[in-house]
C-alpha positions in Angstrom: 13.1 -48.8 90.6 15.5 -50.8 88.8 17.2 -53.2 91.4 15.5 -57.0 92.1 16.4 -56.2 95.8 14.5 -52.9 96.0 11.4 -55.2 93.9 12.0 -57.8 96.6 11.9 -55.5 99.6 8.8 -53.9 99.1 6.7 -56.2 98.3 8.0 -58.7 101.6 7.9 -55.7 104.1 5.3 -53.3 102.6 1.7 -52.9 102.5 -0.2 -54.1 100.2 -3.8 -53.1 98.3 -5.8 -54.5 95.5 -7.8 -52.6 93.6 -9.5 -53.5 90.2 -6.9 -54.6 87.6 -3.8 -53.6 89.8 -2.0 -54.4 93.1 0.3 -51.9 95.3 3.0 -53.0 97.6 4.4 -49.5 99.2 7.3 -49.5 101.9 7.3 -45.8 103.2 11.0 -45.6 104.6 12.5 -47.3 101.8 15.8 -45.2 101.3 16.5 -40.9 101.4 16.0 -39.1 98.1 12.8 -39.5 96.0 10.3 -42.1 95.5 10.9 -45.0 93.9 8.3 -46.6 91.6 8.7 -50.1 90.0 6.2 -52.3 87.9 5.6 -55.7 87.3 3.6 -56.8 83.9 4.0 -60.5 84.1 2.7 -62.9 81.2 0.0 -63.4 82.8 -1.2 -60.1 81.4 -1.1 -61.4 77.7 1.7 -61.2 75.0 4.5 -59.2 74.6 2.7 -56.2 72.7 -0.4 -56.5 75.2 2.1 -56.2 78.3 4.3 -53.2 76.4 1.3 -51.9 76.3 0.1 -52.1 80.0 3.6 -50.6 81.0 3.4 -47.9 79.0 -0.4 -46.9 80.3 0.8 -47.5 84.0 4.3 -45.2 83.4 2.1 -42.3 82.0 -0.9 -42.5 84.7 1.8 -43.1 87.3 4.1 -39.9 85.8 0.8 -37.7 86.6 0.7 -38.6 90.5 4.3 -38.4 91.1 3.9 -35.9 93.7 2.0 -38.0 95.7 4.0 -40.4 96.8 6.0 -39.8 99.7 10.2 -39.2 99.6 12.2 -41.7 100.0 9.3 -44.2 99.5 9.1 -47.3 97.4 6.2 -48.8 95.3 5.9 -51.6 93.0 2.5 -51.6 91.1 1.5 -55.0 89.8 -0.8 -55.6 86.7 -3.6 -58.5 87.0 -4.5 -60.5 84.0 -7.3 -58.2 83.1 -5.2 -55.5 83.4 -4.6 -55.5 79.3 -8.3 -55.3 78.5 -9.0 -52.1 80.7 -8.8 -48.2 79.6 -6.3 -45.8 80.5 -9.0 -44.4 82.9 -9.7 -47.4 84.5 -5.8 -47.9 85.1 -5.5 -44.6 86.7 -8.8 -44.8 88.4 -8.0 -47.9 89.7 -4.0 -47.0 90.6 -6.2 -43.8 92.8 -8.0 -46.1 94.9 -5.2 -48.1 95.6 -3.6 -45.3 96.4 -6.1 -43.6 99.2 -6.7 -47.3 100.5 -2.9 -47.6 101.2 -3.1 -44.0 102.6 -0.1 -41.5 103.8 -0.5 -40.1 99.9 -0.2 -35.8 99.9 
């Protein structure tokens, strides 16, 4: 997800679930084609290098579960402050329970 508007949509019209370090918005019927997947690291997080860092993690345990987001969704997955002191594991452990609260996921 690239566009401010597609940011902007899903997080005012989808639903939302916190879990641990991270927050999901997901709008199911966002356009056709694939999902679309968005994140936000603000400074919050820490400084540039800490929040580089965070987005990396979050691309690569996001990459891995793809296929479980539904077509023609869209999800923006926000990082919490203490999002730059937890594991890769934690990220992804914490992204999967987000996940299965929001529910719909294959």
């Amino acid at each position: 997800m690239r566009r401010s508007a597609d940011f902007a949509a899903v997080v005012r019209a989808g639903r939302r679930a916190r879990r641990g370090v991270l927050v999901i918005h997901r709008q199911d019927a966002l356009r056709p084609g694939p999902a679309l997947v968005g994140l936000v690291v603000g400074r919050t997080v820490g400084g540039s290098v800490q929040r580089h860092r965070v987005s990396r993690r979050l691309r690569a345990e996001l990459a891995r579960r793809l296929d479980r987001f539904p077509a023609g969704s869209g999800t923006v997955v926000r990082a919490l402050p203490g999002s730059a002191a937890a594991t890769s594991e934690r990220l992804g452990a914490d992204l999967d329970g987000a996940l299965s609260r929001l529910g719909g996921s294959r």
